[in-house]
PDB file of N, CA, C and O in Angstrom:
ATOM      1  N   UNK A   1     -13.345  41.372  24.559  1.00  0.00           N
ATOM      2  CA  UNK A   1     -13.689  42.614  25.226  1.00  0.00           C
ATOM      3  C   UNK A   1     -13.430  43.762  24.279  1.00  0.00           C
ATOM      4  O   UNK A   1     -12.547  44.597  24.470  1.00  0.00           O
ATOM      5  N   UNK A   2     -14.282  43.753  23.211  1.00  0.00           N
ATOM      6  CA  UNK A   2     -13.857  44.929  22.170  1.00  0.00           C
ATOM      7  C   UNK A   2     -15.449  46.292  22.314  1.00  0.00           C
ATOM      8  O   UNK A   2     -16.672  46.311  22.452  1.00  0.00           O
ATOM      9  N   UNK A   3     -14.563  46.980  22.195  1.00  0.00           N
ATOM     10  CA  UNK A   3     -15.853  47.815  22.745  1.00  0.00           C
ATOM     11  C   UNK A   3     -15.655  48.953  23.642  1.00  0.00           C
ATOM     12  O   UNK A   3     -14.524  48.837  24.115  1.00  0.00           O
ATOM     13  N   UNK A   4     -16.251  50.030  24.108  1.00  0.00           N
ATOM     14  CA  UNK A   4     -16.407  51.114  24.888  1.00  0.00           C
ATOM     15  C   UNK A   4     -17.225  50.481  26.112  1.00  0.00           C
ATOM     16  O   UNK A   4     -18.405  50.133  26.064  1.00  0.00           O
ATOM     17  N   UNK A   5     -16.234  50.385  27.393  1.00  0.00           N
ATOM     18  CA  UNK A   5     -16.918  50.396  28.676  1.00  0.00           C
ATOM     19  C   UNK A   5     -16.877  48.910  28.870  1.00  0.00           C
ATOM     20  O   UNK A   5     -17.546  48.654  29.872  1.00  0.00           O
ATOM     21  N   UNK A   6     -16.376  47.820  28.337  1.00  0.00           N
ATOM     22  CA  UNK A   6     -16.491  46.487  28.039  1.00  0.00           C
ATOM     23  C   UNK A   6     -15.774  45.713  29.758  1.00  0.00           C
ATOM     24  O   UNK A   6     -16.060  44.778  30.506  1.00  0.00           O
ATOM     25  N   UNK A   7     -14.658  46.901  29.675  1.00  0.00           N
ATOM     26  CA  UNK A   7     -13.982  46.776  30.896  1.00  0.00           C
ATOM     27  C   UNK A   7     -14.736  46.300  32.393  1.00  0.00           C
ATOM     28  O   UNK A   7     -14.193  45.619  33.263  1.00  0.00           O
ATOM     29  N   UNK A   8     -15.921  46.771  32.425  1.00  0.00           N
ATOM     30  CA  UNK A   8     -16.585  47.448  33.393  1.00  0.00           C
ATOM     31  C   UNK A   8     -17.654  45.586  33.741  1.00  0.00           C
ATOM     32  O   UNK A   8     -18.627  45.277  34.429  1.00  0.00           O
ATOM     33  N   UNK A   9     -16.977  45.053  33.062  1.00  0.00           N
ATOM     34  CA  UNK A   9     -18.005  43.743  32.533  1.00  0.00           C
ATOM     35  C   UNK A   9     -18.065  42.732  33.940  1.00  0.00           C
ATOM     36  O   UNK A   9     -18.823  42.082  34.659  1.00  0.00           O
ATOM     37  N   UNK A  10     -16.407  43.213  33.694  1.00  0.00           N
ATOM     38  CA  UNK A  10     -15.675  41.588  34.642  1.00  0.00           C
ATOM     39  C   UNK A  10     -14.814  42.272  36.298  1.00  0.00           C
ATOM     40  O   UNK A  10     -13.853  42.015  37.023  1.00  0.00           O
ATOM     41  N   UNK A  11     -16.072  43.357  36.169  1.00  0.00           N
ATOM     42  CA  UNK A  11     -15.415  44.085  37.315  1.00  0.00           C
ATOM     43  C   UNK A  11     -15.838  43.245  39.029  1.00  0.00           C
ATOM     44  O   UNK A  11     -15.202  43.379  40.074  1.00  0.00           O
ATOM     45  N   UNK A  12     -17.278  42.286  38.763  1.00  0.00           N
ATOM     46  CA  UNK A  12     -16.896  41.489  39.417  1.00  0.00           C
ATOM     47  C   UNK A  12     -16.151  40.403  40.338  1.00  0.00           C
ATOM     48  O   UNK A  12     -16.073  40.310  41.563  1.00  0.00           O
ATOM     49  N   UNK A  13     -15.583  39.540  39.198  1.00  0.00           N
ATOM     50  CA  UNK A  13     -14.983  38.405  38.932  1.00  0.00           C
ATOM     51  C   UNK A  13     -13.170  38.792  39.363  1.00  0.00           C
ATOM     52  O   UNK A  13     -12.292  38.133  39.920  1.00  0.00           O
ATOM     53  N   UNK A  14     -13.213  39.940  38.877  1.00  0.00           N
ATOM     54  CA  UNK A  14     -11.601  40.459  39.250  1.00  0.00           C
ATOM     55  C   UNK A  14     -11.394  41.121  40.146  1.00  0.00           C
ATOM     56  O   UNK A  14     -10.232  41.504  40.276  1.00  0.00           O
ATOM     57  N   UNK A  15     -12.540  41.604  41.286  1.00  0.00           N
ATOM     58  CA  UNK A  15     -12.565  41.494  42.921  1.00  0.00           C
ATOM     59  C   UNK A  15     -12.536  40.676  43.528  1.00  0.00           C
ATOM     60  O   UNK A  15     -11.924  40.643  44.596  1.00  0.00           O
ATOM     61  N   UNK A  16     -13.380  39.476  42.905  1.00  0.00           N
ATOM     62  CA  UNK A  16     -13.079  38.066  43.088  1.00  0.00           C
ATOM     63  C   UNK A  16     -11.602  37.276  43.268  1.00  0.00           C
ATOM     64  O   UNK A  16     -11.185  36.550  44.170  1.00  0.00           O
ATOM     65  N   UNK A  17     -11.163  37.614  42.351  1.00  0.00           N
ATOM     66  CA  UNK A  17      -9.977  37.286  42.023  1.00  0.00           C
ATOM     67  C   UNK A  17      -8.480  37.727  43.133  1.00  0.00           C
ATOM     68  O   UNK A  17      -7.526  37.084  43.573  1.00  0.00           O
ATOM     69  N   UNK A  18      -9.058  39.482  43.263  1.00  0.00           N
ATOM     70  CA  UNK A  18      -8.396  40.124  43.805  1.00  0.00           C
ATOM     71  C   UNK A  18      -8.111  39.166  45.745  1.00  0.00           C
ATOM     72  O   UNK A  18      -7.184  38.813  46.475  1.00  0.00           O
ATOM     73  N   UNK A  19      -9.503  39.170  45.715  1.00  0.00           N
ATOM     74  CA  UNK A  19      -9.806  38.745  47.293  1.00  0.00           C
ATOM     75  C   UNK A  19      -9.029  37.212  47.532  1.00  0.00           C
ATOM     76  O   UNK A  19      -8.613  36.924  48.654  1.00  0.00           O
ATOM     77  N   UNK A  20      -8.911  36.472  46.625  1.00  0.00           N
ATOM     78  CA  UNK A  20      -8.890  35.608  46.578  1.00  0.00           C
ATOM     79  C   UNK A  20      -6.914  35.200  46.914  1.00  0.00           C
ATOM     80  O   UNK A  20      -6.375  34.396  47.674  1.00  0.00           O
ATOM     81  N   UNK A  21      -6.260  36.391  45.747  1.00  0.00           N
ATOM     82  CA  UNK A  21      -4.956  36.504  46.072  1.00  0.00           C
ATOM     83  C   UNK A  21      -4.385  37.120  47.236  1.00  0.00           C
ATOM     84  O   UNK A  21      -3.339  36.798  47.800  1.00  0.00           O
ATOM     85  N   UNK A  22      -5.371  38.257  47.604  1.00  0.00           N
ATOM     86  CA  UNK A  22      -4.716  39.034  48.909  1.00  0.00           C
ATOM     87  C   UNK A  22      -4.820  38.072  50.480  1.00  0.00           C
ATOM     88  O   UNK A  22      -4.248  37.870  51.551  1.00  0.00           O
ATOM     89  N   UNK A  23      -6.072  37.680  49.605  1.00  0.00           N
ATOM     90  CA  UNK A  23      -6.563  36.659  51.503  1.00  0.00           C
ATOM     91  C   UNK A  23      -5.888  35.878  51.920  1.00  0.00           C
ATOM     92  O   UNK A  23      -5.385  35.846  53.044  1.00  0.00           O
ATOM     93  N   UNK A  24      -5.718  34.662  50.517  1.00  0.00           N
ATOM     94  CA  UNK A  24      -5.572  33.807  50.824  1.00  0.00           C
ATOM     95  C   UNK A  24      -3.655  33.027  50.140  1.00  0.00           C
ATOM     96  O   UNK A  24      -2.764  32.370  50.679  1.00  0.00           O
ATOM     97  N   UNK A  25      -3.849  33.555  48.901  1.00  0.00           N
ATOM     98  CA  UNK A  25      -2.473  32.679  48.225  1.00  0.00           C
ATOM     99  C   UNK A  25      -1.413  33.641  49.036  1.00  0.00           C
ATOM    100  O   UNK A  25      -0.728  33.305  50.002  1.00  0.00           O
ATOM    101  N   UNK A  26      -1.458  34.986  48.362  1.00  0.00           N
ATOM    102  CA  UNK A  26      -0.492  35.761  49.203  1.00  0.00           C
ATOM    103  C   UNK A  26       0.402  35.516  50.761  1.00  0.00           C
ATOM    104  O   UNK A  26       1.592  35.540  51.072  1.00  0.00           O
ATOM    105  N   UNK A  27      -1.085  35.239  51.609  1.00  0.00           N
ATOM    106  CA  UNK A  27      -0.616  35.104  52.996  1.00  0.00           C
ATOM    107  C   UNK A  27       0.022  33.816  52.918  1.00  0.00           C
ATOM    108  O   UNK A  27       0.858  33.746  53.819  1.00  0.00           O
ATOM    109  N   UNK A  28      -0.018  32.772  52.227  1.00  0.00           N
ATOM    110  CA  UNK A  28       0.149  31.531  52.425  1.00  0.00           C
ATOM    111  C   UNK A  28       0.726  30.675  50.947  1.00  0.00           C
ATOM    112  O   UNK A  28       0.276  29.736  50.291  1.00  0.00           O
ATOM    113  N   UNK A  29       1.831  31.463  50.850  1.00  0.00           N
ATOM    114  CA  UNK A  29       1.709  29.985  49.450  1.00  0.00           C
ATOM    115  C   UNK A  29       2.243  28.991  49.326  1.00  0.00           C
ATOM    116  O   UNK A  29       3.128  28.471  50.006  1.00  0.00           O
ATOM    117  N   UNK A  30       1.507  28.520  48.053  1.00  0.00           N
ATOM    118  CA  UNK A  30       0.693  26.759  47.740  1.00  0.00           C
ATOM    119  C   UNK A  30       2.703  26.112  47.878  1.00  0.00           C
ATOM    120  O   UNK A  30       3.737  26.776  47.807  1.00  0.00           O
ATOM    121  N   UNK A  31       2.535  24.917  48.043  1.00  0.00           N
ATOM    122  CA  UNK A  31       3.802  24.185  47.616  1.00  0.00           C
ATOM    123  C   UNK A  31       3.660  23.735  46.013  1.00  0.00           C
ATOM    124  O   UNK A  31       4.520  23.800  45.135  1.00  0.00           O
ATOM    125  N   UNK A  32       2.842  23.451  45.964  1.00  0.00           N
ATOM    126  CA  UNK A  32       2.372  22.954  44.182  1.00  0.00           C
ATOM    127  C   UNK A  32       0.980  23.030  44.005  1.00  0.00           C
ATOM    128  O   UNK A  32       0.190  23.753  44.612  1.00  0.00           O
ATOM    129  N   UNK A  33       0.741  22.157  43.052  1.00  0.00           N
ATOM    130  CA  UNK A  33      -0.515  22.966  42.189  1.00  0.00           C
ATOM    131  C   UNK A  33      -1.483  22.607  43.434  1.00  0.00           C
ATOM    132  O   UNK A  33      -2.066  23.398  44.174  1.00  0.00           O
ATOM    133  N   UNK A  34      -1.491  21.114  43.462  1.00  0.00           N
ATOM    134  CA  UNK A  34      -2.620  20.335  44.521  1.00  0.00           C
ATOM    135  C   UNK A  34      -2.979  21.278  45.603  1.00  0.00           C
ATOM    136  O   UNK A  34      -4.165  21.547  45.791  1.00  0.00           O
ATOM    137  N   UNK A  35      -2.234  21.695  46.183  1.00  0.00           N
ATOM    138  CA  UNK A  35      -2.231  22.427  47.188  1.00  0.00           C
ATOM    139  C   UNK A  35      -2.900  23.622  46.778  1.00  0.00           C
ATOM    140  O   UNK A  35      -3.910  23.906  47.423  1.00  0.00           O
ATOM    141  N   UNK A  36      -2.623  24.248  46.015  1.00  0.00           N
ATOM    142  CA  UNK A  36      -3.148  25.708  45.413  1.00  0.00           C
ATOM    143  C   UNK A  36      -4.566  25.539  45.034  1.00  0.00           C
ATOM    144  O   UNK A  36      -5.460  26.375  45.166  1.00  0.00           O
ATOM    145  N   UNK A  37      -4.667  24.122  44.454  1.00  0.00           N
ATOM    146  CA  UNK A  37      -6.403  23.512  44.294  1.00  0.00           C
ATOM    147  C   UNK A  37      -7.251  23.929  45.388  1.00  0.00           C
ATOM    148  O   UNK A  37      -8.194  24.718  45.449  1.00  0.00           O
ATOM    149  N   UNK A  38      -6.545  23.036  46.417  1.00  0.00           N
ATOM    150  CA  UNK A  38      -6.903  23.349  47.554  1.00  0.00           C
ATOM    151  C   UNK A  38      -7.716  24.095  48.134  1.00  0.00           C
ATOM    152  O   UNK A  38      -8.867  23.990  48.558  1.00  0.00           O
ATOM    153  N   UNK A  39      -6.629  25.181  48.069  1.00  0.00           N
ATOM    154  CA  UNK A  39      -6.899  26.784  48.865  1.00  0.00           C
ATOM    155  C   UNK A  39      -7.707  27.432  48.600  1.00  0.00           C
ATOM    156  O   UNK A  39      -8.292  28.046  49.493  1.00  0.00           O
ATOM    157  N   UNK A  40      -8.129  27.588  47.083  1.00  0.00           N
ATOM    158  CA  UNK A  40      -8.993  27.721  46.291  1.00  0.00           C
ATOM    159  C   UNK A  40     -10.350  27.061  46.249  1.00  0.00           C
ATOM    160  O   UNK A  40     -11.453  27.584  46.095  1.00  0.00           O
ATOM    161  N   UNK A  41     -10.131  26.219  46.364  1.00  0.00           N
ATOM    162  CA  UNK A  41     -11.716  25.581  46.762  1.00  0.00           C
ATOM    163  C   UNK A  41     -12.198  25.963  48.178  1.00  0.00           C
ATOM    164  O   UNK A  41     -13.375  26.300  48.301  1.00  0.00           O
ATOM    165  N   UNK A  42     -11.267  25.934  49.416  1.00  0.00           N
ATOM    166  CA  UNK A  42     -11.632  25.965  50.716  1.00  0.00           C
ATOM    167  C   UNK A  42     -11.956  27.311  50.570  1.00  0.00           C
ATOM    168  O   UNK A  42     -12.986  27.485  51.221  1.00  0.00           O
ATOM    169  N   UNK A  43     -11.405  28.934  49.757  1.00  0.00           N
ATOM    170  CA  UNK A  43     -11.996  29.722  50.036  1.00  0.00           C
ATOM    171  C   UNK A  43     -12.703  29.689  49.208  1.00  0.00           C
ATOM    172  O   UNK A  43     -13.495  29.204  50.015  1.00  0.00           O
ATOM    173  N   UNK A  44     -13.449  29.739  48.005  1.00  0.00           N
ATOM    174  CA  UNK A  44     -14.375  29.572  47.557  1.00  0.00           C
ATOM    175  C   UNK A  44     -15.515  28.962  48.315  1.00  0.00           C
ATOM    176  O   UNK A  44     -16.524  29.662  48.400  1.00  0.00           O
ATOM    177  N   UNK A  45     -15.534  27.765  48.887  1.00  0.00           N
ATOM    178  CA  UNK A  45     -16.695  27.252  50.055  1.00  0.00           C
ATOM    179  C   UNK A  45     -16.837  28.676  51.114  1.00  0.00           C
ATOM    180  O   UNK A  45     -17.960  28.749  51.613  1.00  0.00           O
ATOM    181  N   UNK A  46     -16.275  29.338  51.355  1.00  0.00           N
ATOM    182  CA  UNK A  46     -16.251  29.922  52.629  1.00  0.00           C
ATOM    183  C   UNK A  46     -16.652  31.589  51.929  1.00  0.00           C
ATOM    184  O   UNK A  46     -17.014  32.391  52.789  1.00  0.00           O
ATOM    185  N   UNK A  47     -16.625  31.929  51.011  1.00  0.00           N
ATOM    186  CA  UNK A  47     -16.955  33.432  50.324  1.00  0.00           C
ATOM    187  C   UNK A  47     -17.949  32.758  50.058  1.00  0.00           C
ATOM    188  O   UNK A  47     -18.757  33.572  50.505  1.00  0.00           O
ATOM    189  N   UNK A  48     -18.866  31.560  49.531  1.00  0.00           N
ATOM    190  CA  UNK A  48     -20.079  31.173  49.312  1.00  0.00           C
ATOM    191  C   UNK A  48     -20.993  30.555  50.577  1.00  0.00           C
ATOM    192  O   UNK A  48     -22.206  30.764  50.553  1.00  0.00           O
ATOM    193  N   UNK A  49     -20.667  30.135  51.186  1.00  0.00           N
ATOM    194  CA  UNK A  49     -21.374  29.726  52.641  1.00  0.00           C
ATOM    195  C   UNK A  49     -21.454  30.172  54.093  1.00  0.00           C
ATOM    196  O   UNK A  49     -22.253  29.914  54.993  1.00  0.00           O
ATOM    197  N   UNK A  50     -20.246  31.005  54.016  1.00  0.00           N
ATOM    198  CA  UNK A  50     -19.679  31.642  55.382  1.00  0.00           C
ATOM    199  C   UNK A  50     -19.344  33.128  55.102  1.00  0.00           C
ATOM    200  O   UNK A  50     -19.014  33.401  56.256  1.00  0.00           O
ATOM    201  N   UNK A  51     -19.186  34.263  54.446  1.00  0.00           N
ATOM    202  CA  UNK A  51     -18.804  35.094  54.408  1.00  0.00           C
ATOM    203  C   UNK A  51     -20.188  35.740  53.771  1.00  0.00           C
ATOM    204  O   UNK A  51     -20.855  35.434  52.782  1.00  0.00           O
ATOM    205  N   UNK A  52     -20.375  37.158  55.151  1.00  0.00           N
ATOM    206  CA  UNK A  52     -21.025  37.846  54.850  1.00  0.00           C
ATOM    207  C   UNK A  52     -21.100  39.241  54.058  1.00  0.00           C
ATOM    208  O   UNK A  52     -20.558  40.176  54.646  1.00  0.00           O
ATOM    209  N   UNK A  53     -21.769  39.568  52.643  1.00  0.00           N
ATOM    210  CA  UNK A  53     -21.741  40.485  51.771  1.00  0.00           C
ATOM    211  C   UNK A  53     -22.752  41.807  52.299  1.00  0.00           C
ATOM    212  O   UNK A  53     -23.927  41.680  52.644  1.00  0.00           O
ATOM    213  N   UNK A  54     -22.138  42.825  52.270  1.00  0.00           N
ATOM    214  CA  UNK A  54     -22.503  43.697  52.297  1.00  0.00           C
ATOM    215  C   UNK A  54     -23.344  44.105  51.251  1.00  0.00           C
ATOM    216  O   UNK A  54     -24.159  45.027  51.282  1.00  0.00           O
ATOM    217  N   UNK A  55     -23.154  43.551  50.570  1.00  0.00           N
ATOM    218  CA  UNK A  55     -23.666  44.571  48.743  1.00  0.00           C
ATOM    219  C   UNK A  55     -25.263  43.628  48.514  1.00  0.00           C
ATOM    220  O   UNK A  55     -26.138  44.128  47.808  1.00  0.00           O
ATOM    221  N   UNK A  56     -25.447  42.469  49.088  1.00  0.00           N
ATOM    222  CA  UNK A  56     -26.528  41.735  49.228  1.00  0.00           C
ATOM    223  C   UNK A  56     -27.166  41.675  50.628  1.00  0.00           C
ATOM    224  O   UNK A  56     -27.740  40.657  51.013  1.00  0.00           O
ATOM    225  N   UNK A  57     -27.058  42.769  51.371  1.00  0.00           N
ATOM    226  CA  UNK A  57     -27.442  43.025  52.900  1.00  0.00           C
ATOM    227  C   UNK A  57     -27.254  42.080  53.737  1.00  0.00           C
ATOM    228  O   UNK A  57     -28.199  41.502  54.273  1.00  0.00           O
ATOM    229  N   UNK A  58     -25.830  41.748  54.000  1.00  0.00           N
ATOM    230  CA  UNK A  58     -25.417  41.036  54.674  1.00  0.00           C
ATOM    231  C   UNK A  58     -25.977  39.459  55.133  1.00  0.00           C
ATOM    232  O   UNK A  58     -26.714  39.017  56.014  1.00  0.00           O
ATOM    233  N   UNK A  59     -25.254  38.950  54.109  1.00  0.00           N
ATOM    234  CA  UNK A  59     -26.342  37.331  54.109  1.00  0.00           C
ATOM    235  C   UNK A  59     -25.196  36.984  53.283  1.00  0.00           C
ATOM    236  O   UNK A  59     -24.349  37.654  52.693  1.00  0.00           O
ATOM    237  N   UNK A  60     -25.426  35.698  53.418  1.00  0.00           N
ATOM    238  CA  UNK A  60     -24.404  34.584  52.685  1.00  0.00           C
ATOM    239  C   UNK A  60     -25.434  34.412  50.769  1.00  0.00           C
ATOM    240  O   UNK A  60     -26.611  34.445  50.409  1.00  0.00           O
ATOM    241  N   UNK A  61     -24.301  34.267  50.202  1.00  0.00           N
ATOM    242  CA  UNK A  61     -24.964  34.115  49.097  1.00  0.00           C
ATOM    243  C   UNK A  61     -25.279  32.744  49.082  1.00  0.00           C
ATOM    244  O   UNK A  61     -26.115  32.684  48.180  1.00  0.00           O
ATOM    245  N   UNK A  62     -25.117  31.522  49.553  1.00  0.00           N
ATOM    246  CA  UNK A  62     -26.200  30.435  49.300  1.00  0.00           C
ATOM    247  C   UNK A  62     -26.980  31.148  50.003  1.00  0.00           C
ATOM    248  O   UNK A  62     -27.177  32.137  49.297  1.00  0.00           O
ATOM    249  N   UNK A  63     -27.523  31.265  50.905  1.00  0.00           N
ATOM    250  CA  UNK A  63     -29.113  31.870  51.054  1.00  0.00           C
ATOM    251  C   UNK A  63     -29.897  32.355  50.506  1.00  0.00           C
ATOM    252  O   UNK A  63     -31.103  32.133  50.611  1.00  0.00           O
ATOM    253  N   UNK A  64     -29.037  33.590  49.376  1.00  0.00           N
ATOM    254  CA  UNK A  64     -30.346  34.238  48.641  1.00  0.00           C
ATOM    255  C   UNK A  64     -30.284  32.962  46.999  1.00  0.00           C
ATOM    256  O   UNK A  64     -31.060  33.000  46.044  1.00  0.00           O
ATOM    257  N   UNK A  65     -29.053  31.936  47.211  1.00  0.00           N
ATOM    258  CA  UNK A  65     -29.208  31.464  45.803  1.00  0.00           C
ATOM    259  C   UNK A  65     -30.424  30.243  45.913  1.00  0.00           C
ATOM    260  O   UNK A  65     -31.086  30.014  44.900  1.00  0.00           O
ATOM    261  N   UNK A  66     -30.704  29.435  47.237  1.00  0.00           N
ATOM    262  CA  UNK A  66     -31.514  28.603  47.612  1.00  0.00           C
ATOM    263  C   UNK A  66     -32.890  29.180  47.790  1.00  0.00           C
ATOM    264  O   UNK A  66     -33.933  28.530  47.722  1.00  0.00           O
ATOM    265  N   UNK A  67     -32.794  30.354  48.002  1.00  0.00           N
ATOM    266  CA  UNK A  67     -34.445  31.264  48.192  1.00  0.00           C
ATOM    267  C   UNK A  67     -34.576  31.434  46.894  1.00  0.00           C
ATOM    268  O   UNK A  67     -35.631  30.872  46.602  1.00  0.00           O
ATOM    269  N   UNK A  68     -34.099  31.894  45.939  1.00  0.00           N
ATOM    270  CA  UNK A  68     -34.308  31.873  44.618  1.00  0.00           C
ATOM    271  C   UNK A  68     -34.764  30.484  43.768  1.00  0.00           C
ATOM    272  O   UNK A  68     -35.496  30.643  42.791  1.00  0.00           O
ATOM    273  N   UNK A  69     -34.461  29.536  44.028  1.00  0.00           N
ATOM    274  CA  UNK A  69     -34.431  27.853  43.618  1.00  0.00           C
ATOM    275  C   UNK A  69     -35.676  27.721  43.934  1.00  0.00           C
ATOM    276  O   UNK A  69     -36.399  27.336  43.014  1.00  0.00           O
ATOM    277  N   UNK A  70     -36.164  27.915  44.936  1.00  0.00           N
ATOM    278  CA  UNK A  70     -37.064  27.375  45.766  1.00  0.00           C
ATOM    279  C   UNK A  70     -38.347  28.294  45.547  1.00  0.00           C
ATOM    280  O   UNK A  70     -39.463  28.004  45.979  1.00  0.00           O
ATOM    281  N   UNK A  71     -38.036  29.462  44.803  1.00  0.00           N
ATOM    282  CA  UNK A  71     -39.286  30.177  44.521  1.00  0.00           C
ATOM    283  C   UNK A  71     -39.472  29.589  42.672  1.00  0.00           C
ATOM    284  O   UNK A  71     -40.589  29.384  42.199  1.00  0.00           O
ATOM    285  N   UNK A  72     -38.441  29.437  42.020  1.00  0.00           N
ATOM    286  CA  UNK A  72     -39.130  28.799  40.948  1.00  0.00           C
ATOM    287  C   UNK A  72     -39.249  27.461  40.806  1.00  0.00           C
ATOM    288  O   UNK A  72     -39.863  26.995  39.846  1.00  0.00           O
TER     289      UNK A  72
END
């Protein structure tokens, strides 16, 4: 990340991240790693199949990623 504005890159991924600690590890934490696997995968399934985004007009992102597949 060398560069002017580079920051601005992974501003995604580290809301991601963010959501991921406040939701889920925070409220609940892992006993060990397995477990932390876990949690992590179950919310990951659920921010990708079940949770609706505002910023993509409210729709699950498999939907617009399978409408996309399916048009090329």
């Amino acid at each position: 990340m060398d560069g002017k504005g580079r920051a601005l890159d992974n501003i995604y991924i580290e809301r991601f991240w963010k959501s991921i600690k406040y939701v889920k590890i925070y409220l609940n934490p892992p006993n060990g790693g397995l477990n932390l696997y876990q949690m992590i995968k179950e919310y990951i399934e659920f921010y990708n199949k079940k949770r609706r985004h505002t910023e993509i007009g409210k729709v699950v992102p498999d939907q617009i990623y399978n409408a996309k597949k399916m048009a090329s």
